[in-house]
C-alpha positions as CSV (number, residue, x, y, z in Angstrom):
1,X,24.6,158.3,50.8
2,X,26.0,154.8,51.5
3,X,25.6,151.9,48.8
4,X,23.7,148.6,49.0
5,X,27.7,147.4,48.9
6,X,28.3,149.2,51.9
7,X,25.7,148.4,53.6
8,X,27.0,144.6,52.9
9,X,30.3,145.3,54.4
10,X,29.2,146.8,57.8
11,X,28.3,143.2,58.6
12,X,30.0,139.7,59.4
13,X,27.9,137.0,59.6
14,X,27.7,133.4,58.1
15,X,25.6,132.8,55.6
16,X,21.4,131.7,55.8
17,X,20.5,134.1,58.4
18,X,16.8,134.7,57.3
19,X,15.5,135.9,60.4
20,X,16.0,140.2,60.4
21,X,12.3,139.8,61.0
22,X,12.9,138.1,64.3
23,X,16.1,139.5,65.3
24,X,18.6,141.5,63.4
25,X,22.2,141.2,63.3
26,X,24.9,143.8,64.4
27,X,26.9,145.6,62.6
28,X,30.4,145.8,62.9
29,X,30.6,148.9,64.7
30,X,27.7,148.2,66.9
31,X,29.9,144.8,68.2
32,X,33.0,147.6,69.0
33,X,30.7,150.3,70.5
34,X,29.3,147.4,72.8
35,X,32.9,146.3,73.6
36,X,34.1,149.9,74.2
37,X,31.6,150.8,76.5
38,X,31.3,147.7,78.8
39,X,35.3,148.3,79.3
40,X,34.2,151.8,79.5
41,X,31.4,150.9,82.6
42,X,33.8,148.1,83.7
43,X,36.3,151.1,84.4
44,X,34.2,153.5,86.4
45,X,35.1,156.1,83.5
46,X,31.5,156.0,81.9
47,X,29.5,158.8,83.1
48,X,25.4,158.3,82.5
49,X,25.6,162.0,80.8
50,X,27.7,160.5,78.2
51,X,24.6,158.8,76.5
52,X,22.9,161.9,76.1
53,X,25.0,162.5,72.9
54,X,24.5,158.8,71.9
55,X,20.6,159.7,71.8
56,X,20.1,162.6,70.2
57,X,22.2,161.6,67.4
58,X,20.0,158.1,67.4
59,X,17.0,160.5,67.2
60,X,18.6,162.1,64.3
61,X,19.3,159.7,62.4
62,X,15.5,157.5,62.9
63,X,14.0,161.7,62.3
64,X,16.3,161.7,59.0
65,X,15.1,158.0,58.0
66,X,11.7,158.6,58.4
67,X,11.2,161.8,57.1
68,X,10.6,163.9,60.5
69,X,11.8,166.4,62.2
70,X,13.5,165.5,65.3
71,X,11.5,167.3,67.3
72,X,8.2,164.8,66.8
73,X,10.8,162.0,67.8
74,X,10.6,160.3,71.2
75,X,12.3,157.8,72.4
76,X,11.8,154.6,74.3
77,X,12.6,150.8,75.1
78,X,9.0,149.2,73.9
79,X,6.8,149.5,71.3
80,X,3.8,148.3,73.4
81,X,4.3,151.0,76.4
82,X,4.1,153.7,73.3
83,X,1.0,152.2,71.7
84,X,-0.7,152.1,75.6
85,X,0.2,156.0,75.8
86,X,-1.8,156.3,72.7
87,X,-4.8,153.9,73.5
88,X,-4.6,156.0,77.1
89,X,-5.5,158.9,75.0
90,X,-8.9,157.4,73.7
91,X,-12.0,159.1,74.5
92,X,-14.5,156.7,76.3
93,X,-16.7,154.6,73.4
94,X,-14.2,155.4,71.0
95,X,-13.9,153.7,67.9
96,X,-10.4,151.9,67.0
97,X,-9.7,150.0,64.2
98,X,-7.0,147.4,64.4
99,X,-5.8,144.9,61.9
100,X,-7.1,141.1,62.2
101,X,-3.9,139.0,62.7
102,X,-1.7,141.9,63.6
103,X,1.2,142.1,66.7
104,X,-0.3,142.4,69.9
105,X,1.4,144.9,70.6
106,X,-0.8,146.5,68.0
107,X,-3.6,145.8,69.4
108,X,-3.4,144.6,73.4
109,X,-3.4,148.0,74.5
110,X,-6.4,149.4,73.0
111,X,-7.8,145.5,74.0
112,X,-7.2,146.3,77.7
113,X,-9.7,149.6,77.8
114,X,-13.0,147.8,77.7
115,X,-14.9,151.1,77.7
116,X,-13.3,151.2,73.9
117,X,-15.1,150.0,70.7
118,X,-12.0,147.7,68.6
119,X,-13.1,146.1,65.5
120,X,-10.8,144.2,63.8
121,X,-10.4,144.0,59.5
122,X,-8.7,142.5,56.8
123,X,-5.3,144.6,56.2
124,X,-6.7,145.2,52.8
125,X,-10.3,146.4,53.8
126,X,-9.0,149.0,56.3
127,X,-9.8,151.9,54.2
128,X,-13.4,150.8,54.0
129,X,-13.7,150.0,57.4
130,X,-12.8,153.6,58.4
131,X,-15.5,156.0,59.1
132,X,-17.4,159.0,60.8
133,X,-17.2,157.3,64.7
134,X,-13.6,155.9,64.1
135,X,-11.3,157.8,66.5
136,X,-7.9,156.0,65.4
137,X,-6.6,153.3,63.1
138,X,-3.9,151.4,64.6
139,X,-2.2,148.9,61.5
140,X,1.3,147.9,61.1
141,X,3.2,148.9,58.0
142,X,4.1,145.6,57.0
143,X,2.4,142.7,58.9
144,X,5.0,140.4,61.1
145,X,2.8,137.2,60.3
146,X,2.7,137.3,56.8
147,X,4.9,139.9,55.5
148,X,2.0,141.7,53.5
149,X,2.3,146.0,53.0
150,X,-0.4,147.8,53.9
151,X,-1.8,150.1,51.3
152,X,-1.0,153.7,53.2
153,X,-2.6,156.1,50.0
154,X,-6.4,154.7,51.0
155,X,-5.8,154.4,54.7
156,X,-4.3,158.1,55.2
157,X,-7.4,159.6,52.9
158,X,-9.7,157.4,54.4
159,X,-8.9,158.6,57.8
160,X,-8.7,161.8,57.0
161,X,-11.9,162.2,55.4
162,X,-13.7,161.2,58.3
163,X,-11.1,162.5,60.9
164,X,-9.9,159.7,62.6
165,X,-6.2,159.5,63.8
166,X,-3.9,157.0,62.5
167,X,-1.4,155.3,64.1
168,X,1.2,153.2,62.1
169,X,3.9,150.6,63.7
170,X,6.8,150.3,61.1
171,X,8.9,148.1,63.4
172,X,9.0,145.8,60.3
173,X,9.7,148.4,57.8
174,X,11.6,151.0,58.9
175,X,15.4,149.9,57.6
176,X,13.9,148.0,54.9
177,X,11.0,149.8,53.1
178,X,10.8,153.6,52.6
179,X,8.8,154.7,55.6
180,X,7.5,158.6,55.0
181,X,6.3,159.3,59.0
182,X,5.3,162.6,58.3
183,X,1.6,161.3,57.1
184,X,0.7,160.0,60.2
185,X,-0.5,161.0,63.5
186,X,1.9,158.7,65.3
187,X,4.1,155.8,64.3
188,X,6.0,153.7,66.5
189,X,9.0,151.5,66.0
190,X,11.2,149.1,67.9
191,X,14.5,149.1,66.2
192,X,15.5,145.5,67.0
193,X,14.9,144.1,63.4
194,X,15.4,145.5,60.1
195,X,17.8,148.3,61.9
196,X,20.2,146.0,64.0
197,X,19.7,147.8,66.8
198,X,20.2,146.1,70.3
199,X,16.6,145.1,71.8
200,X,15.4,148.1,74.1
201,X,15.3,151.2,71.0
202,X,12.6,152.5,70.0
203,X,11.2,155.5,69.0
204,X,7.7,157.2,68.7
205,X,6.6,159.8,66.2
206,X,3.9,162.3,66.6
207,X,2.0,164.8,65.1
208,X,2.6,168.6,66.1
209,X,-1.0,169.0,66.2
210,X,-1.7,165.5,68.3
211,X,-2.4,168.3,72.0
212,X,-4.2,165.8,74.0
213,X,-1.9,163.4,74.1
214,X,-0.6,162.9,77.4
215,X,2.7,162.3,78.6
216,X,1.9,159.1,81.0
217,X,5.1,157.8,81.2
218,X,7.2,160.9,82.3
219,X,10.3,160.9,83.7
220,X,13.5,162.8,84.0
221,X,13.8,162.2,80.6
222,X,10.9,164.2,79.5
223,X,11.6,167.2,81.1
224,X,13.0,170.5,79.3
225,X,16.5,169.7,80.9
226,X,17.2,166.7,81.3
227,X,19.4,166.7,84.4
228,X,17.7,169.7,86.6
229,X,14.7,167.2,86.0
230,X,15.7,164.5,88.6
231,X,13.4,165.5,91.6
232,X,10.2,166.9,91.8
233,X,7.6,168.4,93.1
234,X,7.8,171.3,90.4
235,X,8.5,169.8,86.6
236,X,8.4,171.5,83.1
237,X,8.2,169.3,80.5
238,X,10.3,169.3,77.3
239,X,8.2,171.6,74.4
240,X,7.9,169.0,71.5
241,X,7.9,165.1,71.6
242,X,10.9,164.8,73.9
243,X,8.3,165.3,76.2
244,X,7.0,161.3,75.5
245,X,10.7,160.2,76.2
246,X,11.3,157.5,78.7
247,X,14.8,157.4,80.0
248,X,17.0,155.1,77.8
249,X,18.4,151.9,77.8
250,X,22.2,153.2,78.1
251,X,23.8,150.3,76.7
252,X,21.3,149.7,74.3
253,X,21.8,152.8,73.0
254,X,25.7,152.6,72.5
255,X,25.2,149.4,70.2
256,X,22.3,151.4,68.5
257,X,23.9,154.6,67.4
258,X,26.4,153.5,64.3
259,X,23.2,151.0,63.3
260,X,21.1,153.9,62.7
261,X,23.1,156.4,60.8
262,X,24.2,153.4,58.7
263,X,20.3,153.3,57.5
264,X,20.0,157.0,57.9
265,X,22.5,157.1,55.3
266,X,21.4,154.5,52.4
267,X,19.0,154.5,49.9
268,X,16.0,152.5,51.6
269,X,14.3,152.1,48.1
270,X,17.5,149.8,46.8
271,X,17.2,147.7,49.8
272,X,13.6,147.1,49.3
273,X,14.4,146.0,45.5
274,X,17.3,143.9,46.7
275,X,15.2,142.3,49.5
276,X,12.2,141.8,47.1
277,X,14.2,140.4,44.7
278,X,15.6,137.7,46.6
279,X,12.3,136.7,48.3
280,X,10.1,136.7,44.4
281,X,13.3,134.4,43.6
282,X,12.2,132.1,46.4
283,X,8.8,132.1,45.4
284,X,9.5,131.1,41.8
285,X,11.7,128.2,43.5
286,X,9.0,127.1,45.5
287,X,6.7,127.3,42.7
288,X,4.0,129.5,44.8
289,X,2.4,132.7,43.6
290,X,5.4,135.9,44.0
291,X,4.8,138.1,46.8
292,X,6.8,141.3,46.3
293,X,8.3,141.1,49.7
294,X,10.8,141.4,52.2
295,X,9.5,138.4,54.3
296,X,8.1,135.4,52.3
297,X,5.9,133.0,53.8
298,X,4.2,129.6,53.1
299,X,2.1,126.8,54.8
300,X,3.8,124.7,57.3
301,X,0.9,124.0,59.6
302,X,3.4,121.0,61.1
303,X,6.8,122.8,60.9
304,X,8.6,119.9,58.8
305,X,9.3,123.1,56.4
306,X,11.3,124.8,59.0
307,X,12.2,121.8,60.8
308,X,14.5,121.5,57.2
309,X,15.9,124.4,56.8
310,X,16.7,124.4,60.8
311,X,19.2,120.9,60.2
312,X,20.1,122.8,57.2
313,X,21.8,125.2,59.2
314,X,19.4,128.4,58.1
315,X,17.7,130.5,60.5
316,X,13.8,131.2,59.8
317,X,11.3,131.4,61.9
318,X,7.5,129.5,62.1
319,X,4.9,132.3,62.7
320,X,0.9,131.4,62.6
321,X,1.4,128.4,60.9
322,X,3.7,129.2,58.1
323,X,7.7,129.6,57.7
324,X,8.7,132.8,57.5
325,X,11.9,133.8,55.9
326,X,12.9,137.7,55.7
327,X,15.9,139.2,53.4
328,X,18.0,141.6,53.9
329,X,21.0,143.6,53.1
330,X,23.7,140.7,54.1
331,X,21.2,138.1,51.9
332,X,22.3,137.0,48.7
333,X,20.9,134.7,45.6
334,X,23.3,131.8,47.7
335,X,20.4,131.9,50.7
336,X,17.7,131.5,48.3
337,X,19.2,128.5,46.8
338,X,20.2,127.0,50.2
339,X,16.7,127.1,51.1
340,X,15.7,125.5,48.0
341,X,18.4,123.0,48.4
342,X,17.2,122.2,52.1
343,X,13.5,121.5,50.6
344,X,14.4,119.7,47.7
345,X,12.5,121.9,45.6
């Protein structure tokens, strides 16, 4: 197990990056592993087999953080094309629950099949929304707007009780908050943010039990082995969730690799309090209500807030109105007081 400290070190970055929401920032050894394999591919010496080993420790290490077995990880390069797999699954009339306010890609796919019923609640009233004609509920961990945590103890009985599926995007949790997979029928994360990974990583969990979902996205990838998989007509598909894999990314998943089984190997919990900690300190700066989060957010329906902390040097982002700062390992009490400094608050 690697400390908070550790964590720390793995990065080099200036100072008032609040932004791992948006973006998050490499490690150390992702920069080398970039650098070594472009000279690698510049060479001709990189052989696409390589990656293989790349991936499977990747999946590893996400299966390990989340509390999964590897074999109910797939892999894949967007969130969305995973959460379209799922909404392809829907019966016709089916009843999906979605957040109000949540990422599109939350909700866009299930929009597109107009045979589907999709109501839309309150993060907090989703529990109470669920019932006997729901088919799924499809929430985000934490919301990207706002930064608010779902409740998953009501949402996971709820569902349960009336046998609904649930479906749980922890794209902005997973590296950050503990995130226990094993509770839902399918979560999806692209690792981008709060695991440094290079854009085009993500990874899909599903339930053993989840039979009629269909692979739509099959590929070479998906099948049993891998590289007798490249031509059809005849295919056999991979046993467990390998079988949802879409080929990867290669470089992406070079850069990706040391990222992951740095968060793989620390305790998520501490980075929560750490993160937390820092954001209520911004909150009692600011003089607004604490929020017991990661990403802190308040009104800035013209963007002068943000506009300030821009020509301060930080980096936040606007999102629905509001800035929206997010802490992480590489934050420290110095960020919250820069942004305090830059408001005048």
């Amino acid at each position: 197990m690697q400390s908070l400290a550790d964590a720390r070190a793995a990065f080099d970055h200036p100072g008032g990056y609040l932004a791992a929401a948006s973006q998050g920032l490499p490690t150390l050894a992702t920069q080398a592993a970039l650098r070594d394999d472009v000279g690698a591919w510049a060479s001709g010496t990189r052989h696409p087999s390589h990656y293989d080993g790349l991936v499977e420790r990747s999946r590893a290490s996400f299966a390990r953080l989340v509390g999964v077995p590897t074999s109910r990880v797939a892999i894949g390069s967007q969130a969305s094309v995973m959460a379209g797999m799922i909404a392809s699954a829907a019966p016709q009339g089916a009843e999906v629950i979605c957040v109000d306010g949540d990422f599109s890609s939350m909700v866009f796919p299930f929009l597109q099949r107009t045979d589907l019923r999709v109501r839309h609640v309150p993060v907090h009233g989703v529990p109470d929304a669920i019932g006997p004609q729901t088919w799924l509920v499809a929430f985000s961990h934490i919301q990207s707007a706002t930064g608010v945590v779902a409740d998953v103890d009501p949402i996971v009985a709820a569902a349960a009780e009336h046998g609904a599926r649930t479906l749980c995007d922890t794209t902005q949790s997973a590296g950050v908050h503990p995130v226990d997979a094993s509770v839902f029928d399918a979560t999806i994360c692209h690792a981008y943010k709060w695991l440094c990974a290079p854009r085009g990583v993500a990874f899909l969990t599903v339930a053993d039990d989840w039979h009629d979902l269909a692979p739509t996205a099959a590929g070479w990838y998906a099948g049993e082995e891998v590289w007798q998989s490249c031509y059809g007509p005849a295919m056999r598909l991979a046993g467990d969730a390998r079988r949802f894999d879409v080929s990867p990314a290669w470089q992406a998943w070079a850069g990706a690799e040391p990222a992951l089984a740095l968060f793989a190997d620390l305790d998520v919990a501490e980075v929560w309090r750490h993160a937390t900690t820092l954001g209520d300190a911004l909150c009692d700066g600011l003089g607004i209500e604490r929020q017991g989060q990661a990403i802190v957010t308040w009104p800035d329906a013209d963007g002068e807030q943000l506009r300030r902390l821009t020509c301060a040097g930080l980096v936040a982002a606007g999102r629905a109105g509001r800035v929206r700062t997010a802490f992480h390992v590489w934050n420290d009490e110095r960020d919250v007081d820069r942004v305090l400094q830059s408001l005048g608050a």
